[in-house]
N, C-alpha and C positions, 0 to 999 in steps of 0.2 A: 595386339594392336600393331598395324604395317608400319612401317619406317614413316614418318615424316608425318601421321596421321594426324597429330594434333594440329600443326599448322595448314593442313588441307583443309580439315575441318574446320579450323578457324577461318580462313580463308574466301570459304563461302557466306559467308557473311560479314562485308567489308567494313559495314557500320559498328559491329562488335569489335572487329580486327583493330580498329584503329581505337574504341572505347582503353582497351586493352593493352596496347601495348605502347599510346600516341602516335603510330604512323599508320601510312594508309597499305596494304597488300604490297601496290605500285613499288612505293617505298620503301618496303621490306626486301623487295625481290632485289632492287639496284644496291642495298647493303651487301646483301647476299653476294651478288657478282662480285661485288669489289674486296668481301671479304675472304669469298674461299680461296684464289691463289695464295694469300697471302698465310691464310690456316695450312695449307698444305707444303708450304714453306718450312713455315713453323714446325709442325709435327715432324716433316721428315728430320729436322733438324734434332728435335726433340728424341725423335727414334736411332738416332746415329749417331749420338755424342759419345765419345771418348771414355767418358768415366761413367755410362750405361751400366748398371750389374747385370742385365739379362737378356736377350736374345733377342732381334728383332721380332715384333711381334708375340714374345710374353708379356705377361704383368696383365693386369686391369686395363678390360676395354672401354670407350665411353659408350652408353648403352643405347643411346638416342644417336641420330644424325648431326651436323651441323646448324643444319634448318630448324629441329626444333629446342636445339642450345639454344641460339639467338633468337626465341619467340620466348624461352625461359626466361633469359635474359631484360629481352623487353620488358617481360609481364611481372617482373618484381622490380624494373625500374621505375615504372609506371603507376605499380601498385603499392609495392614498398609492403607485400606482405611476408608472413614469418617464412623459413625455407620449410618445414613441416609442412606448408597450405600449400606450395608449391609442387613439393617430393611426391604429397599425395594425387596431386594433378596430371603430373608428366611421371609417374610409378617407379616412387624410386625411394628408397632411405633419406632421409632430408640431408645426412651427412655428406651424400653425395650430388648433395644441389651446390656447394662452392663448387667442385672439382669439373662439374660440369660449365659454370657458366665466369668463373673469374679467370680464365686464361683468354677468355675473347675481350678483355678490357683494354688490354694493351694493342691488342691486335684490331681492333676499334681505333686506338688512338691515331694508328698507322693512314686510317683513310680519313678522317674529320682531320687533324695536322691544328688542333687548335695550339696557336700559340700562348706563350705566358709573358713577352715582352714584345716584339716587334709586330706592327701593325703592317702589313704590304699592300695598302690599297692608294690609289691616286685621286687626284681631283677631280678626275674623270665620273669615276663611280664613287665616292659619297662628298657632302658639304661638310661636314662634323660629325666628331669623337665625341659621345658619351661615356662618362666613367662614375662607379657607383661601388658601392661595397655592400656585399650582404654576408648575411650571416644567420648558419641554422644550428638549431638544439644538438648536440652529444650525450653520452651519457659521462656521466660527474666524474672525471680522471678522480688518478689518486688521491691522498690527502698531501699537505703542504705545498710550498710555492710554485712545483707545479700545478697545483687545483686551481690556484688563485690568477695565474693568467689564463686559463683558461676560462677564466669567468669574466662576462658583459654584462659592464654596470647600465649600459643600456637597455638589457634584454632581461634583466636579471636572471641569467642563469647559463649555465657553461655554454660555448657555442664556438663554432667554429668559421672562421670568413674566407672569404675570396675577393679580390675585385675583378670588376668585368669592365671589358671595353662594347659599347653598342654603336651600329651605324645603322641609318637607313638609305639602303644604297638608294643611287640614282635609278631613274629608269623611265623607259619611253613612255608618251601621249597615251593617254587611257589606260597605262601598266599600273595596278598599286606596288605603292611603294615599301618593301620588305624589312624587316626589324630581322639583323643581322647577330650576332655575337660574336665580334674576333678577335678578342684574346678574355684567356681567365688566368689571373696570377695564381701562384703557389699557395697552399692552404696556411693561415695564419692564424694564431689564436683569438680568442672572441677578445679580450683586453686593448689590442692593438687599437689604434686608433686609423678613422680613413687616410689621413695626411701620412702619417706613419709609413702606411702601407705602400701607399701612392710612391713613395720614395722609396722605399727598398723596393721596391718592383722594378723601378730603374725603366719604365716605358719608354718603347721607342714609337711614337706615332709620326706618321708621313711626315715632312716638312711644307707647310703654306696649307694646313689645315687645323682649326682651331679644335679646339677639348672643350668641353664642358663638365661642369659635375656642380654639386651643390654645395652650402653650406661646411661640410665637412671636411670641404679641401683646399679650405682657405691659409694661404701660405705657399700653394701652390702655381707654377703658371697657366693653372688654367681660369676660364672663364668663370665664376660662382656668383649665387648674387648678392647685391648691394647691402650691406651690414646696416643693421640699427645705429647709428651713435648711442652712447653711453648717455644719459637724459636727454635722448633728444629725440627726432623722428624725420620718417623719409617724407622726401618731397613728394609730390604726383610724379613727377618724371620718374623719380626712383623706383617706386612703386612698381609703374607701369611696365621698366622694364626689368623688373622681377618675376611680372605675369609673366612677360612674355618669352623670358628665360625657361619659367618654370612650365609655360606651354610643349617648348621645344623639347627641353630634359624629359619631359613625360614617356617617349620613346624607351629609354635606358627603364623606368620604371612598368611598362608594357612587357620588353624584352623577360622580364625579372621574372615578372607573373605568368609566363607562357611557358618560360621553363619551368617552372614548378608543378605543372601538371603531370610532371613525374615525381612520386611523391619521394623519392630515394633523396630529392637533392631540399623538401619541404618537410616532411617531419624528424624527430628527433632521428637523428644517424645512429645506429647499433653496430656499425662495421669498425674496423679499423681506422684512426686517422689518418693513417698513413697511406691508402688507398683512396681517401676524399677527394684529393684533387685532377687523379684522374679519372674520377666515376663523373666529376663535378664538366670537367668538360668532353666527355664521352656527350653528357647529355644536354652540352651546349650545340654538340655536334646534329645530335637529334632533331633541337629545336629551329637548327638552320636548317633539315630536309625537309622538316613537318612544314613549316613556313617560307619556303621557297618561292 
């Protein structure tokens, strides 16, 4: 098979391309630009280090192109299948489906630039910060007290979180208006609570632009909505503007569901925790080209 054959061949049929991988050819090709300088950075650097044991250009080659790395990459982000189903696809030992596609994570991170604290946007382009915590399935760490934070009494079962900040920027007459993701904090256990988190994240969002979040993050200064009293109940007004809270937050809850259509960041994780938060906003990055 010629070099880069799988993605040509995929290629031709746009509708599949993007079933496949969440972006569209288009989409794929402007990663590509912005990620091969940065690959070839890499590698030479890789190739020229000081404590190298071997020769330029010995050792293990990678067998595939860059182009159909990053369509690997996609299609197990997307799909979240085993690396076997993969290795068999793009012809290779499964052993060598990490080696192939976990050195573009980082170098991913390099062009999306998602942050984990500092929000840099103005009044100009958005009205309000949405903030939300989720949280997906792991597999059951060890035994003792580390197991036990690891486990969400809400989810019942081990799980790992992030918070997310969401905006829907501004934008001109007749423009619709885009469901953003700009920042994912550091990965936290499923135990954690949202307030919790909200505070050790230590968020910096613009000044003279309000936050939002729910229920969850009450204690916090952001917007949340109006509490039940203890025997008691809300008024109409209250009420009303709970709706209408919980209209606007819908956004942050959109943002959630759209990323998830890469199943990497929706079913139980089988990876490393330790690489979760940067897979997690690799494909926050995704969901901001997919939805542009």
């Amino acid at each position: 098979m010629n070099k880069t054959a799988h993605t040509t061949k995929l290629k031709k049929s746009p509708h599949c391309f993007r079933r496949l991988t969440g972006l569209t050819p288009e989409q794929f090709d402007e990663i590509m630009e912005a990620l091969t300088p940065i690959y070839d950075t890499w590698n030479e650097k890789r190739l020229t280090k000081k404590d190298r044991q071997r020769k330029i250009g010995g050792g293990l080659k990678y067998n595939l192109p860059l182009e159909d790395r990053l369509l690997m990459l996609l299609m197990y982000a997307r799909t979240y299948v085993t690396h076997v189903f993969l290795g068999f696809l793009f012809g290779m030992d499964d052993s060598n489906v990490c080696r192939n596609i976990n050195p573009l994570h980082p170098l991913l991170a390099q062009i999306f630039k998602i942050p984990e604290r500092k929000i840099e946007l103005t009044q100009d382009e958005i009205e309000e910060i949405f903030f939300d915590g989720t949280e997906q399935p792991i597999n059951r760490p060890g035994p003792g007290k580390h197991q036990r934070k690891w486990y969400s009494g809400k989810k019942k079962k081990h799980t790992i979180k992030h918070q997310i900040a969401v905006v829907r920027k501004k934008s001109q007459v007749g423009e619709k208006r885009r469901i953003r993701v700009v920042a994912v904090s550091k990965a936290y256990a499923g135990k954690t609570h949202d307030k919790r988190m909200y505070d050790a994240t230590r968020m910096e969002k613009p000044p003279n632009i309000p936050g939002s979040a729910d229920s969850g993050y009450q204690g916090t200064a952001l917007t949340i909505p109006i509490k039940k009293p203890k025997g008691g109940k809300l008024t109409k007004e209250q009420k009303l503007s709970n709706k209408k809270h919980s209209q606007k937050r819908v956004i942050v809850e959109n943002g959630l569901w759209q990323m998830k259509i890469w199943r990497i960041v929706r079913d139980q994780f089988r990876g490393s925790r330790k690489s979760h938060s940067l897979i997690f906003k690799n494909i926050a990055g995704f969901h901001n080209m997919m939805f542009a």
